[in-house]
C-alpha positions, 0 to 999 in steps of 0.5 A, a space after each residue: 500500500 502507499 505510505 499514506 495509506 499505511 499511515 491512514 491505517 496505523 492511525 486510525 484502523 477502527 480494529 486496532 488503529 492508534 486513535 481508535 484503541 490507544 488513546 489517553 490524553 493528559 488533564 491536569 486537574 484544576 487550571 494551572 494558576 499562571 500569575 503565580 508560576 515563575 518562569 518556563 522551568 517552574 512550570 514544566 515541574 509543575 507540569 511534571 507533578 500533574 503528570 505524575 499524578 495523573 498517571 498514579 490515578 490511571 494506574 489505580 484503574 488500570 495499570 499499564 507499562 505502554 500506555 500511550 499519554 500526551 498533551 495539547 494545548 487546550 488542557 495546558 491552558 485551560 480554559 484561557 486557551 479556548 476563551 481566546 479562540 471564543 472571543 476571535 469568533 464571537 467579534 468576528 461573528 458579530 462584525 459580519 454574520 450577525 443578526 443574518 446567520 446563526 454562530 456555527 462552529 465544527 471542530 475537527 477531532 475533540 479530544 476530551 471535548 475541553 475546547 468545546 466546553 471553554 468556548 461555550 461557557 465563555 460565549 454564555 457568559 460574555 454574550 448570551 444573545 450570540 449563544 442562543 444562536 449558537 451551535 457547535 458540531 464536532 467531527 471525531 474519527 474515534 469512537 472512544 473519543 466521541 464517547 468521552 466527548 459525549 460523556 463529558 457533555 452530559 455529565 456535566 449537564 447539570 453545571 453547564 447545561 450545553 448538551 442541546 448546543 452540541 452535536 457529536 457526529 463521529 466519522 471521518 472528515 474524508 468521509 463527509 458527504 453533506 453540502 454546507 452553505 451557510 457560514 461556519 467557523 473550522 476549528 482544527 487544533 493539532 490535527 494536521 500534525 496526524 494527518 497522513 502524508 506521502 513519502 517520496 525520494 528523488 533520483 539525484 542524477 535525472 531529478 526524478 521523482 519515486 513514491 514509497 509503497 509499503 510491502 508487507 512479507 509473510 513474516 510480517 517484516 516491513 520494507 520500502 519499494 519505489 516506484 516511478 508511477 506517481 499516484 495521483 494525488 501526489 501528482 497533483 501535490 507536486 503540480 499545485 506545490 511547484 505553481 505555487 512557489 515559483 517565485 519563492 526560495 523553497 527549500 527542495 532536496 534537489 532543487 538547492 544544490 548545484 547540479 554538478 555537486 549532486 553527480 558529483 555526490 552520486 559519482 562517490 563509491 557506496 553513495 546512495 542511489 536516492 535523495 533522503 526521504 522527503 514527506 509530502 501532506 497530501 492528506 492536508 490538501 485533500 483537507 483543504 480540497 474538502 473544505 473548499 467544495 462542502 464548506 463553501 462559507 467556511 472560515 478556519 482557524 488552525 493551529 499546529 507545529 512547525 518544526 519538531 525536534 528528534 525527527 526521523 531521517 528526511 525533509 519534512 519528516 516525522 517523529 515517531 515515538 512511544 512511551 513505555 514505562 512513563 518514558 518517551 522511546 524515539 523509534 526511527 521509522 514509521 513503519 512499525 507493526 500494526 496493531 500489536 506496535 500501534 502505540 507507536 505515534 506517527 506525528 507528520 507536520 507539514 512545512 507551513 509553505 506546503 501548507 
């Protein structure tokens, strides 16, 4: 199979997928009290003891050695994180929908449901006319997700009182076949970091371009094979990525280096036949293909990474890791076994200029 497509599967295969099976995601407890903490060092220990913590009170559940535990934004910075993103939509709401058009908000891929819930206590309680118009509708892969989502919604009812505003529907964005006219706001926080991506090397002497596919033996062992035959939807990547940033210094594997050092690089005795691997979002594009012809009045608002450090071997490459133990273990290839090693996870960012 294509690497995304590997990629796709590894991640989110409902049967033994990562975000399907093996997905904890960290919650500190109270809000941390920020006017109060030194400096940077002071809250990573801080951060540290939460995690700790967390963890002990997990063990009592159900004690595991490789559980899989990460952190975003949103829990870190509760609930100032999710009233910066409520205050943008609320004045831009109110400077060019309102009264016309109803506060419609999608997010894509929740989590444990906490931005959902700070955007929606901060709008009721700064503007209570924007949220009687106001509905949110969150998309979600996993259906452990969308359980804890829903969980959380109606467990804390009672003190919050937004079940009636939301909407859970759980499927994948690629799978989404409704047409949405009217105005809505598209919330992707730390998504496309897992999104899958192609993965394709160059022919240093003739420029070419080849595209992984991913082989599997009757051993279960995993190999690389390229092909010259580009698929289509790398095709147009590379098509849409090359108008794009004809006037611009992109940062090509091949396209920046002279071309009589790079023969001269694959003249030398045992020197590679291919360029280093180069990762290409084409998932992302897809994304923003979909977005464009099913949300046509869309407006998105996205935040991510940009550079990741310890990343695997390549130009815009992932990092893969899991945690055994309550430690961070690097693993150097994305091609790790599926289902019995998918606590593995395969975090691909996309330069912000492919973006």
């Amino acid at each position: 199979m294509l690497m995304r497509d590997f990629i796709e599967d590894s991640l989110y295969n409902p049967h033994y997928g990562y975000f399907s099976k093996n997905v904890t995601i960290f919650s500190p407890g109270a809000p941390f009290d920020f006017n109060h903490i030194r400096d940077e060092p002071d809250f990573h220990r801080l951060l540290g003891e939460r995690y700790t913590q967390f963890e002990d009170e997990l063990d009592v559940a159900e004690y595991r050695e490789d559980r899989q535990l990460w952190h975003t934004p949103t829990e870190l910075f509760r609930p100032y994180y999710g009233e910066a993103i409520a205050r943008y939509m609320v004045a831009n709401y109110r400077l060019t929908l309102y009264p016309y058009h109803d506060l419609v908000i999608y997010e894509l891929g929740a989590g444990n449901g906490t931005l959902m819930l700070n955007i929606l206590d901060h709008v009721r309680r700064t503007d209570p006319d924007v949220y009687s118009r106001t509905k949110f509708r969150i998309i979600e892969v996993s259906s452990a997700l969308a359980t804890l989502q829903s969980h959380r919604l109606h467990a804390t009812a009672a003190s919050r009182g937004h079940a009636e505003k939301v909407e859970i529907i759980n499927k994948s964005v690629f799978d989404w076949d409704l047409y949405v006219p009217d105005p809505c706001f598209f919330l992707a926080m730390e998504v496309f970091d897992n999104f899958a991506h192609d993965m394709i090397r160059h022919d240093p002497a003739t420029e070419e371009t080849l595209q992984c596919s991913v082989l599997i033996d009757a051993e279960g062992e995993f190999y690389e094979f390229y092909s010259r035959d580009l698929d289509p939807v790398a095709a147009r990547f590379l098509r849409v990525r090359d108008a794009a940033c004809q006037d611009r210094n992109y940062p090509h594997p091949i396209h920046n280096t002279p071309r009589f050092i790079r023969n001269i690089r694959h003249a030398l005795p045992f020197a590679p036949n291919l360029t280093l691997p180069e990762y290409i979002p084409t998932r992302l594009m897809q994304f923003f293909s979909l977005l464009g012809t099913h949300f046509p009045a869309h407006r998105l608002i996205t935040s991510d990474f940009h550079s990741l450090p310890q990343a695997t071997k390549g130009y815009n490459a992932p990092v893969v890791q899991t945690r055994y133990q309550r430690r961070t273990v690097l693993v150097r290839t994305p091609l790790v076994q599926q289902g019995r090693l998918q606590r593995c996870v395969v975090g691909l960012f996309a330069d912000p200029r492919e973006s």
